[in-house]
C-alpha positions as semicolon CSV with decimal commas, in nm:
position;residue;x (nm);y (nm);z (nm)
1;X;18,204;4,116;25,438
2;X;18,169;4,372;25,157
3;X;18,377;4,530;24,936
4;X;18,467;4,932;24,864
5;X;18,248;4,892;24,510
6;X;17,926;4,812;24,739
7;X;17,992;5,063;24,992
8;X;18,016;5,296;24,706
9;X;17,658;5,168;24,557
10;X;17,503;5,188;24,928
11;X;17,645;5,505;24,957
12;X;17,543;5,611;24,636
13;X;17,192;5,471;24,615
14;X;17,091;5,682;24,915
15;X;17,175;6,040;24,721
16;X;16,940;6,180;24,638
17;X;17,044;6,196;24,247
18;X;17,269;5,859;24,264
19;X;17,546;5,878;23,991
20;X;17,474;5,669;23,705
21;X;17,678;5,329;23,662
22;X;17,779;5,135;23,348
23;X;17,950;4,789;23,458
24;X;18,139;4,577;23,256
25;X;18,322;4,200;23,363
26;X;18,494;3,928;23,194
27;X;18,773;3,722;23,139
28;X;18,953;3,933;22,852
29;X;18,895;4,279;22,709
30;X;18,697;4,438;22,962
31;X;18,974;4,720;23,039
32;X;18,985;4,814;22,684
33;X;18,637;4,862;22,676
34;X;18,562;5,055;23,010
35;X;18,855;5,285;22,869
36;X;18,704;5,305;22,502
37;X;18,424;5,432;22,725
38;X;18,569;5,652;22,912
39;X;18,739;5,845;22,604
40;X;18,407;5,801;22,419
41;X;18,216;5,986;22,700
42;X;18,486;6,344;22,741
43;X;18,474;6,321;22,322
44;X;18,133;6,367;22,381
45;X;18,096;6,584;22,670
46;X;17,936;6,384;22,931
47;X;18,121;6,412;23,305
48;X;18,181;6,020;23,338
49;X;18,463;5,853;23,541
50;X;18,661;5,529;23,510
51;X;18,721;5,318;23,845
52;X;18,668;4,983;24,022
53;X;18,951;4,769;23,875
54;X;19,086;5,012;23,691
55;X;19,125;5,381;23,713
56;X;19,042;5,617;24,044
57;X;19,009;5,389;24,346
58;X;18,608;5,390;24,353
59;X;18,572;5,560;24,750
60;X;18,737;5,854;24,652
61;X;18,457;5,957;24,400
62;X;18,264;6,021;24,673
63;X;18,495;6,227;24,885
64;X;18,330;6,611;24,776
65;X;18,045;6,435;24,912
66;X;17,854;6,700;25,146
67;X;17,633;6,637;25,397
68;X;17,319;6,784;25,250
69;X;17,356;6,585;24,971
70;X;17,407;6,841;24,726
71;X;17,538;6,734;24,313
72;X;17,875;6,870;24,335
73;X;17,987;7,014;23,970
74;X;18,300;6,824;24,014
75;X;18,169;6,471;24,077
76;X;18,057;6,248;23,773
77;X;17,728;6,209;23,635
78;X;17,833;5,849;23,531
79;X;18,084;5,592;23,693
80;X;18,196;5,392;23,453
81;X;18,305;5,044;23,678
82;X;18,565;4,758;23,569
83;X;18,449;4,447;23,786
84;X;18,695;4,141;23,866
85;X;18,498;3,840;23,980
86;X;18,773;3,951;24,338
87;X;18,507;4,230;24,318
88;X;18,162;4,096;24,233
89;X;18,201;3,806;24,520
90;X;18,128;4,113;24,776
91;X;17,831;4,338;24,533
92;X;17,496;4,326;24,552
93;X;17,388;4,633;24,530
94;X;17,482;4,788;24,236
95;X;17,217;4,950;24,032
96;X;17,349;4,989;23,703
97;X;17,176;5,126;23,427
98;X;17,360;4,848;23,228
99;X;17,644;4,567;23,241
100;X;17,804;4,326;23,077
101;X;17,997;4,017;23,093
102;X;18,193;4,029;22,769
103;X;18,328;3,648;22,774
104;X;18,435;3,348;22,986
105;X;18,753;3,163;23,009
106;X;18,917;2,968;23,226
107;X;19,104;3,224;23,476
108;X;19,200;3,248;23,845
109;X;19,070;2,891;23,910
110;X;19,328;2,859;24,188
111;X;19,061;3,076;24,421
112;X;18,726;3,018;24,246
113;X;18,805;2,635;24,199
114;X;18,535;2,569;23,932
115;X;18,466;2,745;23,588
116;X;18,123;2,703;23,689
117;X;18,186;2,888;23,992
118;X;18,364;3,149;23,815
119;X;18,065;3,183;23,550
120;X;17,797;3,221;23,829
121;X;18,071;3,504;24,008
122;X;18,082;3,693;23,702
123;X;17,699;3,652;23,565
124;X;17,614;3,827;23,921
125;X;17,644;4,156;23,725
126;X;17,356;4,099;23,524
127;X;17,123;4,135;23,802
128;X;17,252;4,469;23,932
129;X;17,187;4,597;23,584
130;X;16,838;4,782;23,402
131;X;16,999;4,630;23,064
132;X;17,203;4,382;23,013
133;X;17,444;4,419;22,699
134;X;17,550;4,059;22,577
135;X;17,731;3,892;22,336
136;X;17,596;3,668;22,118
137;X;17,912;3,493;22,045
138;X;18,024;3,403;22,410
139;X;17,734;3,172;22,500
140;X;17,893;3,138;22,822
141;X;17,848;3,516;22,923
142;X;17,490;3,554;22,899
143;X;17,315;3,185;23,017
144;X;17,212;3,371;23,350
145;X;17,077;3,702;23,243
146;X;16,904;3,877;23,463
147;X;16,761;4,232;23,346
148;X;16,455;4,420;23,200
149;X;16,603;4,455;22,877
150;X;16,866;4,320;22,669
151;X;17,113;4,455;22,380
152;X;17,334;4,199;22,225
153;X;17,634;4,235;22,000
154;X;17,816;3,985;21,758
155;X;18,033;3,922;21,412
156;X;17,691;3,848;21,242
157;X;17,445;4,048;21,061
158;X;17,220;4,190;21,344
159;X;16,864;4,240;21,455
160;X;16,663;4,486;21,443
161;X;16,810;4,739;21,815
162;X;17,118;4,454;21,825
163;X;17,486;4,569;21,735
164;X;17,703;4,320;21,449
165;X;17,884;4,343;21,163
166;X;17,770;4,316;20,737
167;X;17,975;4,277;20,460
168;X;17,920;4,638;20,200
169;X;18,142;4,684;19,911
170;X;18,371;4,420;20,043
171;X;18,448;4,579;20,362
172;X;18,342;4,471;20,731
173;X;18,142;4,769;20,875
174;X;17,990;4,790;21,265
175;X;17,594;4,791;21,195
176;X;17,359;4,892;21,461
177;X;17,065;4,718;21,289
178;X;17,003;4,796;20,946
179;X;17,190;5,106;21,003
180;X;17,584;5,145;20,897
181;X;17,791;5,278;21,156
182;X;18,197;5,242;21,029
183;X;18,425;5,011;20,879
184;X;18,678;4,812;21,052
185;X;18,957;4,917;20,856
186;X;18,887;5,307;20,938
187;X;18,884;5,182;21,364
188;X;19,291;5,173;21,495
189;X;19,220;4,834;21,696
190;X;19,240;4,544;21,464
191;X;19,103;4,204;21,504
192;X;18,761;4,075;21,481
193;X;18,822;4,068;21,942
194;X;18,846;4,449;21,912
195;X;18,542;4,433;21,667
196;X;18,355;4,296;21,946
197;X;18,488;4,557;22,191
198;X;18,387;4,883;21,993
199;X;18,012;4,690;21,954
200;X;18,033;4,619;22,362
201;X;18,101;5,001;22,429
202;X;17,851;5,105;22,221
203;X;17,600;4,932;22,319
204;X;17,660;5,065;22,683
205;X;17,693;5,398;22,601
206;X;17,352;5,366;22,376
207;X;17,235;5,211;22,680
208;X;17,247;5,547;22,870
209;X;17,135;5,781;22,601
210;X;17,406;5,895;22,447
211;X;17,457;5,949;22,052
212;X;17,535;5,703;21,859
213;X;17,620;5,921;21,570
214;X;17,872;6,101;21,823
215;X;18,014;5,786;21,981
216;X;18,081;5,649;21,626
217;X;18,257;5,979;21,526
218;X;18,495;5,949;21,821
219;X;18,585;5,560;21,792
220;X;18,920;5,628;21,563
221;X;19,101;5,830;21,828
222;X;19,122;5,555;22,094
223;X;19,435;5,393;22,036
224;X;19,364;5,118;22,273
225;X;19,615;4,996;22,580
226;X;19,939;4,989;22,649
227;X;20,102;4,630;22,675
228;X;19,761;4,501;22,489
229;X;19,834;4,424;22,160
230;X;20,107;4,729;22,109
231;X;20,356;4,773;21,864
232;X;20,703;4,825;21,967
233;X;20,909;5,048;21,730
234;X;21,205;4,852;21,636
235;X;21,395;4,927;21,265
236;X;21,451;4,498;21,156
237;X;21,077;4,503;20,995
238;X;21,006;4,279;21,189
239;X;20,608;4,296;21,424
240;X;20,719;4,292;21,717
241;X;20,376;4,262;21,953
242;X;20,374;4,323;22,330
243;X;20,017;4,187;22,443
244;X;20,159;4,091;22,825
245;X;19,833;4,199;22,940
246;X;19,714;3,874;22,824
247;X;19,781;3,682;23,092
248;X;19,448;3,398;23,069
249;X;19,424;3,141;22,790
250;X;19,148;3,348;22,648
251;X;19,312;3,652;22,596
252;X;19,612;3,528;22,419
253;X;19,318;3,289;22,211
254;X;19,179;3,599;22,120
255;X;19,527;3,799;22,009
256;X;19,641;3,545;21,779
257;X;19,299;3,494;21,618
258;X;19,261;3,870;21,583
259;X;19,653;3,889;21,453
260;X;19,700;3,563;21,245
261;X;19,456;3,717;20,963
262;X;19,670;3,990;20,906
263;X;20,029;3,808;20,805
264;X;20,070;3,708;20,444
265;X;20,086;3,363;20,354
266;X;20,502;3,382;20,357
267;X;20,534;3,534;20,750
268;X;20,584;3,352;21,025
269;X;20,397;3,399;21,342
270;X;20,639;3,358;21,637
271;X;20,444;3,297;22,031
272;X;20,610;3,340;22,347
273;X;20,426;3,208;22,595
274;X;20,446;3,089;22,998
275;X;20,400;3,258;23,295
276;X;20,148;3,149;23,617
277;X;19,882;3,000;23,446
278;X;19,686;3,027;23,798
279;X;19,524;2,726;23,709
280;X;19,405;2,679;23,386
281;X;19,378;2,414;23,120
282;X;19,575;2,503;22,837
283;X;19,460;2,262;22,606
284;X;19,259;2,520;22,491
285;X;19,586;2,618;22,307
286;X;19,632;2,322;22,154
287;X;19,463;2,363;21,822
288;X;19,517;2,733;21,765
289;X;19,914;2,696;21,890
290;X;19,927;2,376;21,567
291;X;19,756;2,595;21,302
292;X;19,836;2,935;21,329
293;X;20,194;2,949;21,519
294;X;20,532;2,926;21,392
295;X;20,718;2,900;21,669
296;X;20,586;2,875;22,021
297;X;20,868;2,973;22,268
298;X;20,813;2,944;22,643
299;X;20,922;3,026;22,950
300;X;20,779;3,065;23,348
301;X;20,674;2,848;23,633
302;X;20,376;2,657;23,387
303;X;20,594;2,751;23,054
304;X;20,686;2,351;22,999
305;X;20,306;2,260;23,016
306;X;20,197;2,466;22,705
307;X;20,509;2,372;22,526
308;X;20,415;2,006;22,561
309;X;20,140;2,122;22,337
310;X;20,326;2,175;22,003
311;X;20,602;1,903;21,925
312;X;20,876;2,167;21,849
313;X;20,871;2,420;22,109
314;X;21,162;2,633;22,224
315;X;21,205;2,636;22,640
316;X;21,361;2,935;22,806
317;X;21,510;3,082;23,124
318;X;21,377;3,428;23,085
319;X;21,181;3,686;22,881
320;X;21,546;3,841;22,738
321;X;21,646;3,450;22,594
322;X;21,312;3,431;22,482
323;X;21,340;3,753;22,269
324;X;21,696;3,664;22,154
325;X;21,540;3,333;22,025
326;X;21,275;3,487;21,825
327;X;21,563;3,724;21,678
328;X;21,695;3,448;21,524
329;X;21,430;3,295;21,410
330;X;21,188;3,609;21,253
331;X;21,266;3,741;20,908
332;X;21,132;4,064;20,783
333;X;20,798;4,009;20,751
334;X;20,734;3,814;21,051
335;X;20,584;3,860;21,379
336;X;20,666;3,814;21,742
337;X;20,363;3,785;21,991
338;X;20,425;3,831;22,340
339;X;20,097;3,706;22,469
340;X;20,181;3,465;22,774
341;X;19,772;3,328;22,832
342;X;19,971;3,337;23,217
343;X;19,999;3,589;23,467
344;X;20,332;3,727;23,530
345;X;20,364;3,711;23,945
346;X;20,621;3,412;23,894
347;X;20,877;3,602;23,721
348;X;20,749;4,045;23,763
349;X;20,605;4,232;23,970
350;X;20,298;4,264;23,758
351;X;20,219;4,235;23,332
352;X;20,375;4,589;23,281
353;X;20,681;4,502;23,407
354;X;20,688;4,208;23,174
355;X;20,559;4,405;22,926
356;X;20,864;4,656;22,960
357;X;21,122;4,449;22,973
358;X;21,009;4,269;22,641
359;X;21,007;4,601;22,471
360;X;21,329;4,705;22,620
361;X;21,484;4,388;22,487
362;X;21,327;4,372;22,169
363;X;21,484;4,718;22,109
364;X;21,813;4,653;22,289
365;X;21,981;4,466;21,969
366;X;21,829;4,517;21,663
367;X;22,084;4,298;21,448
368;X;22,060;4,008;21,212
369;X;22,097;3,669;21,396
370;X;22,068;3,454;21,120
């Protein structure tokens, strides 16, 4: 059994000029940076397109395909892929020219049974890749590398053709080396998790030649995902934060680290929480939920199991309670994270649903509770 991404590579490999692939897996963050890419790439003028697990279903890139092989001007020079471990259990054949496995947490454990399992699944991308772009503060991600060369990236000062971050004139910049690329607080994405995924896209699209200097220039106009992390307008002063794409313990791990920074010391961070958690240990949770969180509110068919974490949560029927408790708990000042670490097939159709109904109800009654 195979799957439509390795049709597309057999397919592809036998062209004459195959079209170049950049691959990217992982538990969190990889759609934000396979779309940083994508941006990056028509800022910069190279024909690239976005597909596997996100974007144009992968087949139909190959549909002006003639039979004498010719480079049609409307097909990509570069496929940039988004790879679930669904999709790597069927490739083989990819020949990237380089990938990367951003991070590892537990996820979907109700079909891959084992973390280890899932780690081996996802490391398979490493050795359908020239390069393999790593992080150096994942350990997990990169213990199987398999590739000619390797490009790392990571929160510490780098080495020498390795992507990081150093501390000039009191600001965090993105270093490529020695050599200064940006600060943080000039890039729209926040967090020291969106630090990482700038460095992860760069070092792919460095890995295929492009211009660094270009890339950099381009970074400030991606203003990441919607339901990741995004802001919903409301007029109480409160944050209100719809991150429903989070929906593994990781992800929502990584939002409140990257958010929790940014309150002052008076502002309350408020969590809602709970969904399918497909499997996973949430004790994870458990220290982050004690230091850094308010008020954990949750809801959803494993919502009582990461409540049992905290010894005050709040337990709810639905997303709209669960909004019209944090009204009457958040003050100006404050901030409301929807960021379930659970998928949302117990209770929506998928996380934009969720994602739209928490907006729809944060903005549905913006009055004093309290």
């Amino acid at each position: 059994m195979i799957g439509d991404v390795e049709l597309f590579c057999l397919v592809n490999n036998s062209r004459v000029t195959p079209m170049k692939m950049l691959a990217v897996t992982g538990s969190n963050g990889k759609s934000t940076v396979v779309s940083l890419l994508a941006y990056i790439a028509k800022a910069i003028g190279v024909n690239a397109a976005l597909a596997g697990n996100i974007g144009e279903p992968i087949l139909d890139l190959l549909q002006s395909e003639g039979v004498d092989d010719i480079q049609h001007s409307n097909q990509p020079e570069t496929i940039i892929v988004e790879l679930s471990s669904f999709q790597l259990e069927t490739l083989s054949s990819m020949q990237a020219i380089a990938a990367s496995m951003l991070n590892l947490s537990d996820d979907h454990l109700d079909r891959h049974k084992t973390l280890a399992n899932y780690q081996a699944i996802k490391q398979s991308i490493y050795s359908q890749a020239k390069i393999a772009v790593v992080s150096r503060e994942d350990q997990a991600s990169n213990t199987l590398v398999v590739a000619q060369d390797t490009i790392s990236f990571g929160l510490d000062k780098p080495d020498q053709g390795h992507f990081g971050l150093n501390v000039i004139d009191n600001k965090q910049v993105l270093m490529f080396g020695e050599q200064s690329l940006i600060s943080l607080d000039a890039l729209p994405l926040a967090g020291m998790h969106n630090a990482l995924n700038y460095m992860a896209a760069l070092a792919l699209g460095y890995s295929a030649g492009w211009s660094l200097s270009a890339m950099t220039e381009n970074l400030t106009g991606f203003v990441g995902l919607a339901h990741r992390c995004q802001r919903v307008i409301s007029t109480d002063d409160i944050q209100w934060i719809n991150d429903s794409k989070a929906t593994n313990v990781g992800a929502t791990l990584a939002a409140i680290t990257g958010l929790a920074p940014t309150l002052l010391a008076k502002d309350k961070l408020i969590l809602i929480a709970g969904g399918d958690g497909k499997g996973a240990d949430f004790t994870a949770l458990t220290t982050i939920l004690n230091c850094d969180v308010n008020q954990l509110i949750t809801l959803g068919k494993d919502g009582a199991e990461i409540a049992e974490l905290v010894s005050d949560a709040i337990q709810v029927n639905t997303l709209t309670e669960a909004v019209d408790q944090a009204k009457k708990i958040a003050e100006p000042g404050d901030m409301v994270l929807l960021s379930p670490a659970c998928a949302s097939i117990d209770m929506f159709k998928n996380y934009q649903v969720r994602g739209e109904q928490f907006i729809t109800a944060v903005q549905a009654k913006e009055v004093s509770c309290r």
